[in-house]
C-alpha positions in Angstrom: -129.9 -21.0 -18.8 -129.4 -19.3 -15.3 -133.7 -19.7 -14.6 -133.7 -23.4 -14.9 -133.3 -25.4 -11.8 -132.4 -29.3 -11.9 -131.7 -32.5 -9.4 -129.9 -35.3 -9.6 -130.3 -38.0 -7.1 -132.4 -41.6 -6.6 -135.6 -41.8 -8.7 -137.5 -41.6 -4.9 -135.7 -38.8 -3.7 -136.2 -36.5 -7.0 -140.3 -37.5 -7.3 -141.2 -34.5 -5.5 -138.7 -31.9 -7.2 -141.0 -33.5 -10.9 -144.0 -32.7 -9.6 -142.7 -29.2 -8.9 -141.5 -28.5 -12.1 -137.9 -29.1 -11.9 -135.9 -30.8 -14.3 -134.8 -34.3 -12.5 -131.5 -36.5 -13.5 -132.0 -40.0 -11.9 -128.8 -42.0 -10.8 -128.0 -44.9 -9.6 -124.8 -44.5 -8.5 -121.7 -41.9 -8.1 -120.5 -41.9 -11.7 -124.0 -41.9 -13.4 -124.6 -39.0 -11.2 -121.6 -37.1 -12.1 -122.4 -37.8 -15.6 -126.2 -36.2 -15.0 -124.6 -33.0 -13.7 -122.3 -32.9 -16.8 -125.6 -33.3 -18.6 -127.4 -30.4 -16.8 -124.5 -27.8 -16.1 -124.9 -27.5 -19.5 -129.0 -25.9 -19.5 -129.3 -25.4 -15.6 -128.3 -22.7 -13.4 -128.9 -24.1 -10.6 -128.2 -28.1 -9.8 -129.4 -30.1 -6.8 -127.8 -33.1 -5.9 -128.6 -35.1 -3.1 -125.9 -36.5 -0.3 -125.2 -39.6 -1.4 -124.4 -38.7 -4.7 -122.3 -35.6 -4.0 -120.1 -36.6 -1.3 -118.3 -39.4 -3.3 -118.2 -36.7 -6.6 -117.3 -34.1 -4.4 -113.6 -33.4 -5.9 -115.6 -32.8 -9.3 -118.1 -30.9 -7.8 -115.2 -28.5 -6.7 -114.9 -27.0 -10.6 -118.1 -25.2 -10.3 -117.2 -23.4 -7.5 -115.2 -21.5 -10.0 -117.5 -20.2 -12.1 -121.0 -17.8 -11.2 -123.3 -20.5 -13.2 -123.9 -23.2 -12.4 -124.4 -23.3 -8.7 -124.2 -27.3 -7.2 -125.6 -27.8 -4.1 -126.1 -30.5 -1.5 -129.7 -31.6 -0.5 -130.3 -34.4 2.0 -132.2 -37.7 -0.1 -135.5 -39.2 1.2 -133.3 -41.1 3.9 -132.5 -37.7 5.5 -129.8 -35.7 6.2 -125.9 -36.9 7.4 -125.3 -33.2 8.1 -122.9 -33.3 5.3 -125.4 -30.5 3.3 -125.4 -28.5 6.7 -121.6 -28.2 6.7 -120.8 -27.5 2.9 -123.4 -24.6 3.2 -122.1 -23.4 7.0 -118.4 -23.6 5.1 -119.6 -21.6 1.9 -121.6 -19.0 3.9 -118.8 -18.5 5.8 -116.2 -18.0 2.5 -119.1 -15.4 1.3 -119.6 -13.4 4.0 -116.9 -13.8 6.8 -119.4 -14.4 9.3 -121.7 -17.9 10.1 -124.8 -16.2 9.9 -126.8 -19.6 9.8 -125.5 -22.0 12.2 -124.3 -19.2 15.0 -123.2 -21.8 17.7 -121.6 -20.4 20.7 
């Protein structure tokens, strides 16, 4: 379980990840993507889901912060990035390590 990688986004946004092997969930809105990441926390270790789609689920997305496996985690969509991925992986960096090791802003 913990080798298998998965997304869950729009069917444009998650083309790529197909072609590069990973397993893709497509949703078309917040509550078929929090189904899809029901669906794959169940064979995936690891579980990309893009901005749109985590930001309104984000309370649910919370629960697997609590376990090692599996790990959920923000990626912009084919529109781009909000910065909303940039600031849940400053914030966790920051839990992990103490330190902001990635976005050092003086």
């Amino acid at each position: 379980m913990t080798g298998k990688m998965a997304i869950v986004g729009d069917g444009d946004s998650i083309m790529v990840f197909r072609a590069a092997g990973v397993d893709t969930f497509a949703a078309e809105d917040a509550k078929s993507a929090r189904e899809a990441v029901r669906r794959a926390a169940k064979d995936h270790g690891i579980i990309f889901v893009t901005e749109e789609f985590y930001k309104p689920n984000e309370e649910f997305m919370k629960r697997f912060d609590e376990e090692p496996y599996p790990v959920v985690i923000s990626i912009p969509s084919k529109s781009g990035s909000s910065g909303y991925s940039d600031a849940l992986l400053k914030n966790a960096m920051e839990k992990a390590l103490g330190v902001d090791i990635l976005f050092h802003n003086d």
